[in-house]
C-alpha positions in Angstrom: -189.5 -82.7 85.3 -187.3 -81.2 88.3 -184.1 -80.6 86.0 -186.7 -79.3 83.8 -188.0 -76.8 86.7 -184.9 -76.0 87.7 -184.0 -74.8 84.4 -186.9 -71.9 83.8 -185.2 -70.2 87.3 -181.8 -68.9 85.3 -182.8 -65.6 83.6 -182.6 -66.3 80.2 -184.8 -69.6 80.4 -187.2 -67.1 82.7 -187.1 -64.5 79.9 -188.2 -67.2 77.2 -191.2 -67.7 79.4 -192.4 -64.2 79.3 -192.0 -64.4 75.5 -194.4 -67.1 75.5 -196.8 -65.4 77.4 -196.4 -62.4 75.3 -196.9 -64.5 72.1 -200.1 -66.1 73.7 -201.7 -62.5 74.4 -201.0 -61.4 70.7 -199.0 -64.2 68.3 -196.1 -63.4 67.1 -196.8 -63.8 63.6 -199.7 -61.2 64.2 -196.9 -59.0 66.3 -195.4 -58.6 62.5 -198.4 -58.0 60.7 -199.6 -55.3 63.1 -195.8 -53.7 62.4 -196.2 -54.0 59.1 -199.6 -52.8 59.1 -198.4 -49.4 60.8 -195.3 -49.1 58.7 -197.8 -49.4 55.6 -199.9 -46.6 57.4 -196.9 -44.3 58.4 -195.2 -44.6 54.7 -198.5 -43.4 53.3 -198.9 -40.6 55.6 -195.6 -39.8 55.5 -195.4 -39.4 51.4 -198.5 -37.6 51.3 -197.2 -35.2 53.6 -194.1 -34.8 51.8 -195.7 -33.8 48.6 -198.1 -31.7 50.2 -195.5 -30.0 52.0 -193.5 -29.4 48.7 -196.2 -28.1 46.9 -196.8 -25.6 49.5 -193.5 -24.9 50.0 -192.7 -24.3 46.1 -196.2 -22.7 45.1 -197.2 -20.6 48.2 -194.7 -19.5 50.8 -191.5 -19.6 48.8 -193.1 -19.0 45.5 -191.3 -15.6 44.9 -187.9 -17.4 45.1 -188.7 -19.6 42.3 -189.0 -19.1 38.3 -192.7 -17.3 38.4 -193.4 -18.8 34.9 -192.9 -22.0 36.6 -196.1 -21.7 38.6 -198.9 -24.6 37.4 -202.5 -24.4 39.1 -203.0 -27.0 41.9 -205.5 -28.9 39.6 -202.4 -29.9 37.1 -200.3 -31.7 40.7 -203.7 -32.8 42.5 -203.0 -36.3 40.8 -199.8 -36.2 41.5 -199.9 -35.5 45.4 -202.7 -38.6 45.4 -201.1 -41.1 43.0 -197.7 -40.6 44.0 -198.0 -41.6 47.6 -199.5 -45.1 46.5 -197.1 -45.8 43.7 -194.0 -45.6 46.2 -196.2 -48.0 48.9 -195.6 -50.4 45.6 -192.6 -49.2 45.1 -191.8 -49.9 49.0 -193.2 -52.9 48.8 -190.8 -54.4 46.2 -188.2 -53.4 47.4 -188.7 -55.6 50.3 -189.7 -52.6 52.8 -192.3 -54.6 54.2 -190.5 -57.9 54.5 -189.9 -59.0 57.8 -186.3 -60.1 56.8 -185.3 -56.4 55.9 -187.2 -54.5 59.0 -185.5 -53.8 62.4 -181.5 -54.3 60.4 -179.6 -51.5 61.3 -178.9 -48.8 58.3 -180.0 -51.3 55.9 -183.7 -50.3 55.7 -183.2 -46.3 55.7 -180.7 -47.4 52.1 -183.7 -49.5 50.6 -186.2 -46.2 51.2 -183.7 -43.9 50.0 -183.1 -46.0 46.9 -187.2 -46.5 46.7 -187.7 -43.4 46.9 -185.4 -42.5 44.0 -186.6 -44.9 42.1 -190.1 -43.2 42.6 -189.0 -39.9 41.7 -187.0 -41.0 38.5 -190.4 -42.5 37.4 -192.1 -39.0 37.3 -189.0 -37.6 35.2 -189.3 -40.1 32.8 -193.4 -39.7 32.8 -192.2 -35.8 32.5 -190.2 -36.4 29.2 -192.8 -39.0 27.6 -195.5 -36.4 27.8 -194.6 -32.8 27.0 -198.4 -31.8 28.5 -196.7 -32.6 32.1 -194.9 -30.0 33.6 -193.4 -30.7 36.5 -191.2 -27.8 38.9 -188.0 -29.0 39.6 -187.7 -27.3 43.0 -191.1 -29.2 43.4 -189.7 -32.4 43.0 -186.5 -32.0 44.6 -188.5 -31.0 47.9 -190.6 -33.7 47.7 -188.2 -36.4 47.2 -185.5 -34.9 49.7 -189.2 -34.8 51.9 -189.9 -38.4 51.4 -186.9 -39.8 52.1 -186.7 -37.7 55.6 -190.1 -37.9 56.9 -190.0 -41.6 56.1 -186.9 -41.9 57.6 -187.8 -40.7 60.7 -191.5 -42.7 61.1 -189.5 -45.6 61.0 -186.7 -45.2 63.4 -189.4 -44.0 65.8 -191.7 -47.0 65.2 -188.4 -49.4 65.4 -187.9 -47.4 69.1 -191.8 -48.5 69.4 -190.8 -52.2 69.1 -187.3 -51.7 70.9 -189.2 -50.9 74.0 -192.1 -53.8 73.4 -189.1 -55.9 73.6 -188.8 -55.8 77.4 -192.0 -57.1 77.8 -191.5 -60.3 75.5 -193.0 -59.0 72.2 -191.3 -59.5 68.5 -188.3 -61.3 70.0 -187.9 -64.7 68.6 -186.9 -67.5 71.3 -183.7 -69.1 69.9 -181.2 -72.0 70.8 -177.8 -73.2 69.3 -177.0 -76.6 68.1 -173.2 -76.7 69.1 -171.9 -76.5 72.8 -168.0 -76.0 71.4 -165.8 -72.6 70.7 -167.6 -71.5 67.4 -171.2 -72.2 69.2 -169.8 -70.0 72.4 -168.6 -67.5 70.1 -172.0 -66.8 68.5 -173.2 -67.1 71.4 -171.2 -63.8 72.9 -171.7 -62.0 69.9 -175.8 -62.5 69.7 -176.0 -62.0 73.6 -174.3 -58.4 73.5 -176.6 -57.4 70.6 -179.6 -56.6 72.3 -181.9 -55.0 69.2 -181.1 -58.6 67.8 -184.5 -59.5 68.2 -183.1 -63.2 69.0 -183.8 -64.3 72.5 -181.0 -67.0 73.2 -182.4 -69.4 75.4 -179.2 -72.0 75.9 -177.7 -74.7 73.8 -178.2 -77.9 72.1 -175.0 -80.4 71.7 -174.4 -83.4 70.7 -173.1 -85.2 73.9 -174.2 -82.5 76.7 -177.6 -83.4 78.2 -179.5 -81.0 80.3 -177.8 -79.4 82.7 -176.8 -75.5 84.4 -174.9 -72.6 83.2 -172.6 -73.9 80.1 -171.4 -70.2 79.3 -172.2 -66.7 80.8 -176.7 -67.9 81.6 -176.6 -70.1 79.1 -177.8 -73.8 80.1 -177.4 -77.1 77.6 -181.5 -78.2 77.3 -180.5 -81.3 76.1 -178.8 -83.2 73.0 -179.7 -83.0 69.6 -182.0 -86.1 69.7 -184.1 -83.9 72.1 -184.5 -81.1 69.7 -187.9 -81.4 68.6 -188.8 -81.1 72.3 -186.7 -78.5 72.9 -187.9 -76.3 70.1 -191.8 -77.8 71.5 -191.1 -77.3 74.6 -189.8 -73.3 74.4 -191.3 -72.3 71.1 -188.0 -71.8 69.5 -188.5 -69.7 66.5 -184.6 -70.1 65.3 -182.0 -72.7 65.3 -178.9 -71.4 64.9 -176.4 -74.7 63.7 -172.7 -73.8 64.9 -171.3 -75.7 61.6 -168.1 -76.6 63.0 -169.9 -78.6 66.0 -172.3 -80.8 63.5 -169.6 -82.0 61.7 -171.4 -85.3 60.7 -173.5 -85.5 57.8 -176.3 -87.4 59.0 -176.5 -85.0 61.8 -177.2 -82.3 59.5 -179.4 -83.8 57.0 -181.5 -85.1 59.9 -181.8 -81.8 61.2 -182.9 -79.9 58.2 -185.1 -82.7 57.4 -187.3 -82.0 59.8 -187.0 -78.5 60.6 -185.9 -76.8 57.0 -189.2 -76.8 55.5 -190.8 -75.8 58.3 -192.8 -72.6 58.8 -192.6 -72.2 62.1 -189.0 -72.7 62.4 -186.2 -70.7 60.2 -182.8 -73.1 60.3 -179.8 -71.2 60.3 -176.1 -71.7 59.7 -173.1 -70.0 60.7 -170.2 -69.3 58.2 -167.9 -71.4 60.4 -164.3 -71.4 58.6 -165.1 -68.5 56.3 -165.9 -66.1 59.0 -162.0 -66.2 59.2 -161.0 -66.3 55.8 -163.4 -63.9 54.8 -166.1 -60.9 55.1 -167.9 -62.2 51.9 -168.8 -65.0 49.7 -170.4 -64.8 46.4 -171.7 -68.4 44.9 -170.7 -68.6 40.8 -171.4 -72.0 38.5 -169.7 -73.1 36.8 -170.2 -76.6 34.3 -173.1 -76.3 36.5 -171.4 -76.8 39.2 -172.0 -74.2 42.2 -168.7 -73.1 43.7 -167.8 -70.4 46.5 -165.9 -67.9 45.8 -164.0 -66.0 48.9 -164.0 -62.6 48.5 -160.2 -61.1 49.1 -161.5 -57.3 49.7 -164.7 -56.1 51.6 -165.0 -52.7 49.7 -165.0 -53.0 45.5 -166.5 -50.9 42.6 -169.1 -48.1 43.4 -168.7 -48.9 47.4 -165.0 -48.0 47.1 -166.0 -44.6 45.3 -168.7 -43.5 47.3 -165.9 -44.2 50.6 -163.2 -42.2 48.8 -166.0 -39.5 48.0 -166.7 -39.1 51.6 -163.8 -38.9 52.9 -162.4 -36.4 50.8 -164.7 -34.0 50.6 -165.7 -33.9 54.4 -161.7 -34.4 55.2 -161.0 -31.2 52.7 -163.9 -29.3 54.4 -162.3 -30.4 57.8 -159.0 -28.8 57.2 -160.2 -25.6 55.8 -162.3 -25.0 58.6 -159.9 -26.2 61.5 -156.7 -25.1 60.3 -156.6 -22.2 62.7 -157.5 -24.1 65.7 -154.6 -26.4 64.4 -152.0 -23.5 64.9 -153.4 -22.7 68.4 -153.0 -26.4 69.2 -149.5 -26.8 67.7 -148.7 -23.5 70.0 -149.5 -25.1 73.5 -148.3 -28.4 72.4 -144.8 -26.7 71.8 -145.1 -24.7 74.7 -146.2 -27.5 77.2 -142.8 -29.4 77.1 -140.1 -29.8 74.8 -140.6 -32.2 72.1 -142.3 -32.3 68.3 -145.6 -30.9 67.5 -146.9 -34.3 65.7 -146.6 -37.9 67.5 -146.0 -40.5 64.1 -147.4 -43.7 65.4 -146.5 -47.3 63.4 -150.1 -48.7 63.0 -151.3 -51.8 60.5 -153.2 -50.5 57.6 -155.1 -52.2 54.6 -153.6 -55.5 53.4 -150.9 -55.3 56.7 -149.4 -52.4 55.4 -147.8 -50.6 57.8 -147.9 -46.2 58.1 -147.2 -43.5 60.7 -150.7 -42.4 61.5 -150.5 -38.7 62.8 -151.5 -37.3 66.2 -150.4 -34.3 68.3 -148.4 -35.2 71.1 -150.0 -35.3 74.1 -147.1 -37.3 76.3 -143.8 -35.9 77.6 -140.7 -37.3 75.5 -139.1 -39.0 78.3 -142.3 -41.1 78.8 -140.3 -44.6 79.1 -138.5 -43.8 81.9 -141.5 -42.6 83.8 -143.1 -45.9 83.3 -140.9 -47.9 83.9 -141.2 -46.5 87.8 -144.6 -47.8 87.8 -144.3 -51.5 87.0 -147.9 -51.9 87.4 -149.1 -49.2 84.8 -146.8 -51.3 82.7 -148.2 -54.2 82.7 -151.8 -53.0 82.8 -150.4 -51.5 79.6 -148.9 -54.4 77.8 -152.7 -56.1 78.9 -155.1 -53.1 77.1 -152.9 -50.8 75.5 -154.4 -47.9 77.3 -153.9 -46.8 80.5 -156.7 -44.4 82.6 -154.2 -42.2 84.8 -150.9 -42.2 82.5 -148.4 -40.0 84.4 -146.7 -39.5 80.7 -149.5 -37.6 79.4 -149.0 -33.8 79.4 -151.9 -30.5 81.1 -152.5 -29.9 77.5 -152.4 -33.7 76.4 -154.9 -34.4 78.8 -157.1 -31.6 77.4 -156.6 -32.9 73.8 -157.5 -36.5 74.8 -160.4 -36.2 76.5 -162.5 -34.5 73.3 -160.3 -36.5 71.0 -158.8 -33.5 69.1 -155.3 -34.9 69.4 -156.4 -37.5 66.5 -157.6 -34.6 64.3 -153.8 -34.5 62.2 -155.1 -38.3 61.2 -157.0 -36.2 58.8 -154.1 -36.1 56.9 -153.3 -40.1 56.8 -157.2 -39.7 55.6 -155.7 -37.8 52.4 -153.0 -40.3 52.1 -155.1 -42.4 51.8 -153.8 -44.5 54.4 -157.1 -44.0 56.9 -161.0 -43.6 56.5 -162.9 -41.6 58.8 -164.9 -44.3 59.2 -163.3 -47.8 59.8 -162.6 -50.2 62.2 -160.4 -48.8 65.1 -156.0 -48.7 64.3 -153.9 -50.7 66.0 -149.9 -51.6 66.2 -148.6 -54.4 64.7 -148.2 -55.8 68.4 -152.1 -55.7 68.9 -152.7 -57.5 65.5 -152.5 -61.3 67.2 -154.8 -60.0 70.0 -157.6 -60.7 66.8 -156.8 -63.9 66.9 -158.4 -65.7 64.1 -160.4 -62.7 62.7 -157.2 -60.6 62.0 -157.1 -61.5 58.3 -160.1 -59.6 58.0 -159.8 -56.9 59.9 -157.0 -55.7 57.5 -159.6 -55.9 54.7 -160.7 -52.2 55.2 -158.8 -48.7 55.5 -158.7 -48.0 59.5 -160.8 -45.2 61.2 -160.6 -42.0 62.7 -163.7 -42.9 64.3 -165.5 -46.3 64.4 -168.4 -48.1 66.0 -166.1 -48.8 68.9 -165.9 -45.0 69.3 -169.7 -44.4 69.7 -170.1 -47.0 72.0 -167.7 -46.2 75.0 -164.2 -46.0 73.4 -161.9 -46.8 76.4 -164.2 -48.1 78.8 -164.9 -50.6 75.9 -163.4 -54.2 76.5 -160.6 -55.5 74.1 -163.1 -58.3 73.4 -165.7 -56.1 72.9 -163.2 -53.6 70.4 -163.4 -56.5 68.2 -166.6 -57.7 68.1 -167.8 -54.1 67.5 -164.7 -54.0 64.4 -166.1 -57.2 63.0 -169.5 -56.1 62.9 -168.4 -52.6 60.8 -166.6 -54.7 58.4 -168.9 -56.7 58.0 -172.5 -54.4 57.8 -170.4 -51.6 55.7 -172.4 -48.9 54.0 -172.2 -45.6 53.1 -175.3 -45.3 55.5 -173.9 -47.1 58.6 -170.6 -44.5 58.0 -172.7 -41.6 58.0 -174.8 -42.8 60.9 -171.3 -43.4 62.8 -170.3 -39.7 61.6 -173.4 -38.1 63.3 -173.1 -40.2 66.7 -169.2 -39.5 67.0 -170.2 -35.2 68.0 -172.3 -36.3 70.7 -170.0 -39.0 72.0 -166.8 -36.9 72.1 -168.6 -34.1 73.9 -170.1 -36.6 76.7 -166.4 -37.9 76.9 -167.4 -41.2 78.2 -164.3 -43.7 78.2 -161.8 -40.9 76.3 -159.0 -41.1 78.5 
């Protein structure tokens, strides 16, 4: 019992305790049904506004924009604005926007209710053509599904702030532990830890040899072997076990393990994708003579995701050049003027499949650049170390300027065109950088690079190499035309606070 006590004294053991007394005040499976209860509440309120806010919108203070034979009386809509809102709760509701599974997961829930709520709408056009007796105002409809979507939208990323902030005093996080002490175990480890709207709680490991004892990696503590699970998961009300596959490489091992635990309802059993989170950012599981085989996806992007990329792109990369092209002639002015030397730096950077391609940039470093660093043998190698240096006496007044709002990367709207770049992506790199991956470099070249990225939103230079990754991986990984969108609208305000742009 004293190896025991000292355990609960390291911070993430301590935290597991508060979780426990959070789950005793209110349970945690009640936690979820109160969430849900409230995100049933809020959709409903939310849809009903939507439509009423149409109607008004279309019928009474914009009416004299619209087609006056249009106008219907409110009796022909009132059971539309009270039906409507409940048949998109069932429409919400299979759909999965009420399954604890889908809630709290990034960009992935504001997709399912955009897709619901098309779904919903699409219903009334067809109910429109079946009856001729229903008429139905278009600008009606298109403001009350445009509404729906918005309002919500925005309900639930302010409830999901509610439960962000519960999280600090133990509620809706889920105590956790990792069978598997070695590198793969460690490496899920890092990425869960940095995660913080996880809503996992790592508490430490479990391995097969290592018995209780302190800090194995960063606060993480071994709480015993994998015989001792059962009073492990007892003992700290694990909710997830997390199986590092590449440390339970023997059989009975597993079969034990999911013996007990995989049927069980108060614990979920989980299992990492081991080898093919290096071979691959997706799997897809085919029969065939009834046999069930894997099949390793070679590509992250196919089909209707490719075209709604290349749809984005262009148009917004179109729209960008239009717009800026003055501001590009001003630029390409005091870049000439500043020192002698081109206009446009061409940089050799990896592309999709390995490809390499000279991604555009105006130059913001004097020409003669090598032979001032190679008077400062330390900037040097802080340079070979993270490929960016904070005070670089090569950059130029202007270059400086250019760098620190990130405007020297707008040419790479170009390489966009080409086709060579995204403006969403993970981050470009030279073919130097490319074994700096390590073993996830086979998919990072699985997707077009990006003008701007997750790691761009989230610190840019002051980020970690380590962290460049992780933060690359998870983008590749978690792709949709949401989460590109979402990076879009977060990349203004992070280029005009300049944090890390150096």
């Amino acid at each position: 019992m004293g190896i025991r006590s000292e355990l609960e004294k390291f911070p993430l053991v301590a935290v597991s305790q508060k979780i426990k007394k959070a789950n005793a005040m209110i349970p945690r499976n009640v936690q979820w049904l109160l969430y849900i209860a409230a995100l049933i509440i809020s959709d409903a309120l939310m849809t009903s506004l939507a439509f009423w806010l149409a109607y008004y919108f279309r019928f009474v203070a914009f009416e004299k924009y619209f087609y006056q034979n249009a106008f219907v009386s409110f009796n022909t809509y009132q059971f539309l604005l009270v039906s409507m809102p409940f048949l998109l709760l069932v429409i919400f509701a299979t759909n999965g926007l009420y399954a604890r599974d889908n809630l709290l997961g990034g960009t992935r829930e504001y997709s399912t209710v955009f897709r619901s709520a098309g779904t919903g709408f699409l219903l009334i056009v067809v109910a429109g053509f079946l009856e001729p007796d229903l008429v139905i105002a278009r600008g009606w409809l298109l403001m009350a599904w445009i509404f729906t979507f918005f309002f919500v939208a925005a309900a639930r990323f302010l409830l999901r702030r509610v439960v962000y902030s519960l999280r600090r005093y133990g509620f809706f996080l889920t105590p956790a532990v990792i069978v598997g002490a070695n590198q793969e175990g460690r490496w899920l480890a890092e990425q869960l830890l940095k995660w913080e709207t996880s809503g996992l709680h790592l508490v430490g490991f479990v391995d097969k040899k290592t018995p209780v004892t302190f800090p194995l990696f960063h606060d993480l503590v071994s709480l015993g072997t994998v015989e001792q699970l059962g009073e492990v998961i007892e003992r700290y009300k694990i909710g997830e076990v997390i199986l590092a596959s590449s440390a339970i490489s023997t059989r009975d091992y597993l079969l034990e393990i999911f013996r007990k635990y995989g049927v069980s309802d108060k614990v979920n059993i989980r299992m990492s994708s081991g080898l093919y989170e290096i071979l691959t950012t997706g799997l897809t599981v085919n029969e065939f003579a009834y046999v069930p085989l894997v099949y390793v996806n070679k590509v992250r992007l196919t089909g209707s995701d490719t075209f709604m990329k290349f749809l984005l792109d262009y148009i917004l990369a179109i729209i960008s050049l239009l717009v800026l092209s003055p501001f590009f002639l001003v630029v390409a002015i005091m870049v000439k003027r500043s020192s002698p030397g081109p206009v446009i730096h061409k940089r050799r950077v990896m592309g999709l499949n390995g490809k390499q391609f000279h991604a555009y940039k105006f130059r913001t470093m004097v020409i003669n650049g090598d032979e001032i660093l190679a008077q400062h043998p330390e900037l040097k190698e802080e340079l070979a170390r993270n490929h960016k240096l904070k005070d670089d006496p090569r950059v130029t007044k202007i270059g400086a300027f250019l760098r620190k709002y990130s405007l020297d990367e707008l040419p790479q709207l170009f390489n966009v065109l080409k086709r060579e770049m995204s403006l969403v992506g993970p981050r470009m790199i030279s073919p130097e950088e490319v074994s700096m991956y390590k073993q996830f470099d086979m998919n990072l070249l699985t997707v077009l690079p990006g003008m701007t990225g997750v790691w761009q939103v989230s610190g840019r230079s002051d980020v970690s190499y380590e962290e460049r990754v992780r933060l690359d991986m998870y983008y590749i990984r978690n792709w949709s035309i949401w989460l590109d969108l979402q990076i879009l609208f977060q990349t203004i305000p992070a280029v005009i606070k300049r944090r890390g742009a150096y």
